[in-house]
C-alpha positions in Angstrom: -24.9 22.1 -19.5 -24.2 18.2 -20.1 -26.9 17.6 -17.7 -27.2 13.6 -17.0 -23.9 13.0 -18.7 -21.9 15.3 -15.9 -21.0 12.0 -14.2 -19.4 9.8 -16.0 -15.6 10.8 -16.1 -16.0 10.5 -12.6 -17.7 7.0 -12.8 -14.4 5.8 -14.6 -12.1 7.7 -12.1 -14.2 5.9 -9.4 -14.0 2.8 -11.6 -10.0 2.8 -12.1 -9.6 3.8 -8.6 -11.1 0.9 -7.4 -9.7 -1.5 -9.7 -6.1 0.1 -8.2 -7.0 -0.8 -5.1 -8.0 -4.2 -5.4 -5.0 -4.8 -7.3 -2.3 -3.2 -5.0 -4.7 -5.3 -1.9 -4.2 -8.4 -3.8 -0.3 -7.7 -4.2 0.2 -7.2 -0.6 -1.9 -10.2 0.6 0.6 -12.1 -1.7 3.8 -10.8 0.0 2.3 -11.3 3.0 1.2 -14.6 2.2 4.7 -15.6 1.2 6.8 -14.7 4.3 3.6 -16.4 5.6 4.3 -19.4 4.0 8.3 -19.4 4.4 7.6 -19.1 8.1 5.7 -22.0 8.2 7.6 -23.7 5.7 4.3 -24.4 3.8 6.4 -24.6 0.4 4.6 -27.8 -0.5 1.4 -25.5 -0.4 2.7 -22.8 -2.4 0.9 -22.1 -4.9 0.2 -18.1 -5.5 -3.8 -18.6 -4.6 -2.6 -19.9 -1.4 -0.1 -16.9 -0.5 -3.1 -14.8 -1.2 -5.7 -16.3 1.2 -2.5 -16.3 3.7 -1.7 -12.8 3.2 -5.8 -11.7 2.9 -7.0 -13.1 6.1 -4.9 -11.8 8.2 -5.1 -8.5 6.5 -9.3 -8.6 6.6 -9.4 -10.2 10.3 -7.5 -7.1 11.8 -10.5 -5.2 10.3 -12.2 -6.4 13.2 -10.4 -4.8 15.9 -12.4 -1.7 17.1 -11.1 1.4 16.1 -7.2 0.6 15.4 -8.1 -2.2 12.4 -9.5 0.5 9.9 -6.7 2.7 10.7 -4.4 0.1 9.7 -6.4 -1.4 7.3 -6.2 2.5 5.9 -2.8 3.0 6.0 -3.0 -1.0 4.3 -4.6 0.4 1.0 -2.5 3.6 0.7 0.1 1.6 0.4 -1.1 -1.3 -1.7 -2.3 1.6 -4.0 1.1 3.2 -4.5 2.6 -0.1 -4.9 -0.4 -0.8 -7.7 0.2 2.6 -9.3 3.9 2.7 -9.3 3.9 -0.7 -10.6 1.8 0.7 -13.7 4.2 3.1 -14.3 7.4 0.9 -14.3 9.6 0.4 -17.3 9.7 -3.3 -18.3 13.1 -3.2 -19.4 16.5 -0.4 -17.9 17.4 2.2 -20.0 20.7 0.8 -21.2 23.7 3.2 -20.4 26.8 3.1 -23.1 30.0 4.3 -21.9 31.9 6.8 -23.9 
């Protein structure tokens, strides 16, 4: 029925889905990067660029390992992406509570 136009709510599902995920990737490179950084007490380094090249290479070099690197790499996104989507969803502010 829509013939060549059948496609494109999935192309922005696809679209979002990937923007998630490199998102949520780039949020866990950075906490890794920081404990990466605090371990080496590389402070004088820190800038946030920095705790993401820490955080990405390790987290792109375990790719590498036959076999066990995708799986963790795997459970790696899953993870970022709920981090990335349940960030979206956050309140900025508490719901303020008045007592009675």
């Amino acid at each position: 029925m829509l013939g060549p136009l059948a496609g494109l709510p999935a192309l922005a599902l696809v679209l979002a889905f990937g923007y998630w995920q490199l998102t949520g990737l780039a949020m866990l490179a950075h906490s890794i990067g920081e404990r990466v950084q605090t371990a080496l007490m590389a402070k004088s380094l820190g800038s946030d660029a920095m705790a993401v090249m820490y955080g990405a290479v390790p987290l792109l070099a375990i790719g590498f390992l036959p076999g066990v690197g995708q799986v963790i790499q795997l459970v790696a996104v899953m993870i970022s992406l709920g981090a990335a989507i349940s960030t979206l969803f956050q309140c900025s502010t508490p719901p303020q509570i008045q007592a009675a």
